[in-house]
C-alpha positions as a Markdown table, in Angstrom:
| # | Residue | x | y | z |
|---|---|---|---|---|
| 1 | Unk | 0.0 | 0.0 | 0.0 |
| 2 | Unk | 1.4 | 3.2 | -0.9 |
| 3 | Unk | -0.2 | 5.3 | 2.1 |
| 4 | Unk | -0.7 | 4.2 | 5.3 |
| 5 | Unk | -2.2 | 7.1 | 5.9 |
| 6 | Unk | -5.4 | 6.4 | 3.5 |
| 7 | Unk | -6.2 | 3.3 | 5.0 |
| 8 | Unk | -10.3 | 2.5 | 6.5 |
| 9 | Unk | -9.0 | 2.0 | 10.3 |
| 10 | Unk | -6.9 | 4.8 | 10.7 |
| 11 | Unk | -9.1 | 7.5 | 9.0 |
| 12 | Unk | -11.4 | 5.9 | 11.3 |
| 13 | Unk | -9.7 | 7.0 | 14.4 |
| 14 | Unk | -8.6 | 10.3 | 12.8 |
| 15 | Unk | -12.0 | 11.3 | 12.2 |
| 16 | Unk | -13.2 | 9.6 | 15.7 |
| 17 | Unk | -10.5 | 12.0 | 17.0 |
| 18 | Unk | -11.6 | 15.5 | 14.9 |
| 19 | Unk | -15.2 | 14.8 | 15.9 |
| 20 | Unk | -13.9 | 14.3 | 19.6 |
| 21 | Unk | -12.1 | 17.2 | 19.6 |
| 22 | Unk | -15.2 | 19.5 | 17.8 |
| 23 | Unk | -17.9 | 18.3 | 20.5 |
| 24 | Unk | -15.4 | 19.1 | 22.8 |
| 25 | Unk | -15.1 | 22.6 | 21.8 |
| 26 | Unk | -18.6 | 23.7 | 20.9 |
| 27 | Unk | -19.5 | 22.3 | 24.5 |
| 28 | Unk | -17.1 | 25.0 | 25.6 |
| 29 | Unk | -19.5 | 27.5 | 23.8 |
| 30 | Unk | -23.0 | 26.6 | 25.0 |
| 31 | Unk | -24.7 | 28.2 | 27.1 |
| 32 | Unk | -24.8 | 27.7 | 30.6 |
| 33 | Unk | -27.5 | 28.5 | 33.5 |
| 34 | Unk | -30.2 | 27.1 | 35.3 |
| 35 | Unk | -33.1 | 25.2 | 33.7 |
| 36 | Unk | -36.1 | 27.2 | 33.0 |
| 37 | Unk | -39.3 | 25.6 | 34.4 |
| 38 | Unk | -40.6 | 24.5 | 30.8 |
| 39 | Unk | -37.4 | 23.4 | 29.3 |
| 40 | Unk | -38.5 | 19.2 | 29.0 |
| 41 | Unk | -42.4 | 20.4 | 27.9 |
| 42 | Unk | -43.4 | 20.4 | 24.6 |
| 43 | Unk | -43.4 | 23.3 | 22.8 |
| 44 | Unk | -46.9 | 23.8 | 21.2 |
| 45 | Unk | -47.1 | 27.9 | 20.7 |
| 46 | Unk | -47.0 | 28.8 | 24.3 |
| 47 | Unk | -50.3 | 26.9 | 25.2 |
| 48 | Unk | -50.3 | 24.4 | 28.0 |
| 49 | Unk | -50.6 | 21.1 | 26.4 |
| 50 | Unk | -52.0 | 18.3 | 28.1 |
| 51 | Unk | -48.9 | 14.9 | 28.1 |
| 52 | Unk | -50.9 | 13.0 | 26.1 |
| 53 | Unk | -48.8 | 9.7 | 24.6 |
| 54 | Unk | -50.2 | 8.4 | 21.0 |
| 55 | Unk | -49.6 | 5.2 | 19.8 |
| 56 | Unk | -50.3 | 5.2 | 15.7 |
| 57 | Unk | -50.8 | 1.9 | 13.5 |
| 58 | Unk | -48.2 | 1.7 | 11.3 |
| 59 | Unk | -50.0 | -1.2 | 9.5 |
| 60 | Unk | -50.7 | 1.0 | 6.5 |
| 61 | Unk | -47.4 | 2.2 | 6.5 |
| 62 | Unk | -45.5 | -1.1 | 6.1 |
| 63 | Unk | -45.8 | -2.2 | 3.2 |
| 64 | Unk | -44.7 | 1.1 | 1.6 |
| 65 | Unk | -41.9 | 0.9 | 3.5 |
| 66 | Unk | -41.2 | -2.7 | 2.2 |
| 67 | Unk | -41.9 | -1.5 | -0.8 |
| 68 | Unk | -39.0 | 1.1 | -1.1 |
| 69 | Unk | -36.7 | -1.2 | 0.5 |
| 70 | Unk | -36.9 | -3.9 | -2.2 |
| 71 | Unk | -36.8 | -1.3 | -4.4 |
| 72 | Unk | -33.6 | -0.1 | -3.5 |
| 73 | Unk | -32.2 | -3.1 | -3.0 |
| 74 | Unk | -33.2 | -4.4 | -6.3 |
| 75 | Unk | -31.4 | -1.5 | -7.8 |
| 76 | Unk | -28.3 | -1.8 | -5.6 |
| 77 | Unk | -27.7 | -5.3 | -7.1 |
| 78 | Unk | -28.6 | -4.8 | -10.6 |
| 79 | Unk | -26.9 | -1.8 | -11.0 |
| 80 | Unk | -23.7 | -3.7 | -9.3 |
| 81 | Unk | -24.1 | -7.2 | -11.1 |
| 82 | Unk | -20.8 | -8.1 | -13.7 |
| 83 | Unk | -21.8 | -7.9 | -17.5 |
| 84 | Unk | -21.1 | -11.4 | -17.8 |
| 85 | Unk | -23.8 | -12.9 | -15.3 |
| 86 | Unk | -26.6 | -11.0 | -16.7 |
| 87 | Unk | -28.8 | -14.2 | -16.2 |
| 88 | Unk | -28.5 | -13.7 | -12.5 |
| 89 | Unk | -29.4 | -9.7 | -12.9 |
| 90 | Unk | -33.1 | -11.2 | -14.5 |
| 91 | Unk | -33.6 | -13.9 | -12.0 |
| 92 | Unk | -33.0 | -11.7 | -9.3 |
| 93 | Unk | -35.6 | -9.2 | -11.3 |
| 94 | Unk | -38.0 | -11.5 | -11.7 |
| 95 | Unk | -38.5 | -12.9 | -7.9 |
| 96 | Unk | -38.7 | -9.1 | -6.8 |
| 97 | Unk | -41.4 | -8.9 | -9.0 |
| 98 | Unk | -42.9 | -11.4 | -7.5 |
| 99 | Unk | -42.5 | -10.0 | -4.2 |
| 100 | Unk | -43.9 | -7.1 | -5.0 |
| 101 | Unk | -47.0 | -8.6 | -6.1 |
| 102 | Unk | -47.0 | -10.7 | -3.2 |
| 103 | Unk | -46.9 | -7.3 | -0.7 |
| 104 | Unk | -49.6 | -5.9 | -2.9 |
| 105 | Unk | -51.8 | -8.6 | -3.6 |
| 106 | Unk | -55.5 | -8.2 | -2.1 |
């Protein structure tokens, strides 16, 4: 290797280090005082909100979400598959396909 320098593990801890060393100095910046009364509240305008705790069905939202993550998978590998297994590129196509009409199917 011609640099040592370039290698994954030590830009690693360099950059570990500079980030270190950033959060460390902004934290000398912030402000500093006693906590105002409000401070953990939620901040809705300055009208008292009741703590109310909502719990939302996300069964709706799943299979979008499924959706988009086949999605990009599917075009993570085909855009990444050598030209000379192209078969593999269409099988791997064709059961996505699949699984998308599978997730959709009613």
């Amino acid at each position: 290797m011609n640099n040592v320098w370039l290698t994954p593990p030590l830009v690693f801890i360099i950059f570990l280090a500079l980030s270190l060393l950033l959060s460390k100095g902004t934290a000398l910046l912030a402000a500093r005082g006693k906590d105002a009364p409000g401070k953990t509240k939620a901040y809705a305008c300055g009208e008292d909100v009741q703590l109310n705790r909502v719990q939302p069905d996300y069964s709706q939202f799943f299979p979008f979400a499924f959706f988009f993550t086949i999605m990009h998978v599917v075009a993570l590998i085909i855009a990444t598959v050598p030209s000379g297994i192209s078969w593999i590129a269409a099988l791997y196509l064709i059961i996505a396909v699949l699984a998308i009409f599978i997730l959709f199917r009613r």
